[in-house]
Steps between C-alpha positions, in 0.01 A plus 500: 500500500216234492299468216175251547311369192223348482454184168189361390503123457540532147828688510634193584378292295801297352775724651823318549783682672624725234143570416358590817811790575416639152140527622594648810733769296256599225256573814741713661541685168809349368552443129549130529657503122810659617767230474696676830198432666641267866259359790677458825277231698601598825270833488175323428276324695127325425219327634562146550204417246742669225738277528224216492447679154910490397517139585130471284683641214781303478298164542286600199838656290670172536244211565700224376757547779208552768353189360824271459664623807224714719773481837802620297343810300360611785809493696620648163272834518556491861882537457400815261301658719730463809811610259317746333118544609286751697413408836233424676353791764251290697335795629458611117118465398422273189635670151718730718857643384719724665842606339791698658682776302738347333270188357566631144834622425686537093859340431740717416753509278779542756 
């Protein structure tokens, strides 16, 4: 099942990785306080001005490294986002998200 969501500019204001999943949980209704709480970032996809706003949020979260070495943190929060990002849907309209069942999951204690 495909769920599409739809974020206003400000949602993203200063959302790093972590920060932009919890967004996408509480939206979907998840309590994001729940320390089980998992995001599996092959079920999501986003707009590719999203992840213009991830990368946004990192260079203003750690502007000494963007400003001593502006190459290597970027290859740094590219690394993230390839290891453990959403990806980019080109056909996606601006501030659009789609998750998969399965996006959130909870650890067990198995």
């Amino acid at each position: 099942m495909i769920n599409k969501r739809e974020l206003q500019e400000d949602d993203l204001k200063g959302k790093t990785l972590v920060k932009f999943y919890e967004l996408i949980a509480a939206k979907l209704g998840y309590d994001i306080s729940d320390e089980n709480i998992r995001y599996d970032c092959t079920k999501i996809l986003i707009a590719n001005n999203i992840q213009d706003g991830i990368y946004e949020a990192y260079r203003k979260e750690f502007p000494k490294e963007f400003e001593q070495s502006p190459r290597d943190a970027e290859c740094q929060v590219t690394m993230i986002l390839a290891a453990s990002g959403p990806k980019v849907k080109k056909e996606l309209p601006d501030y659009m998200v789609e998750t998969l069942e399965g996006f959130v999951t909870f650890k067990t204690n198995n």
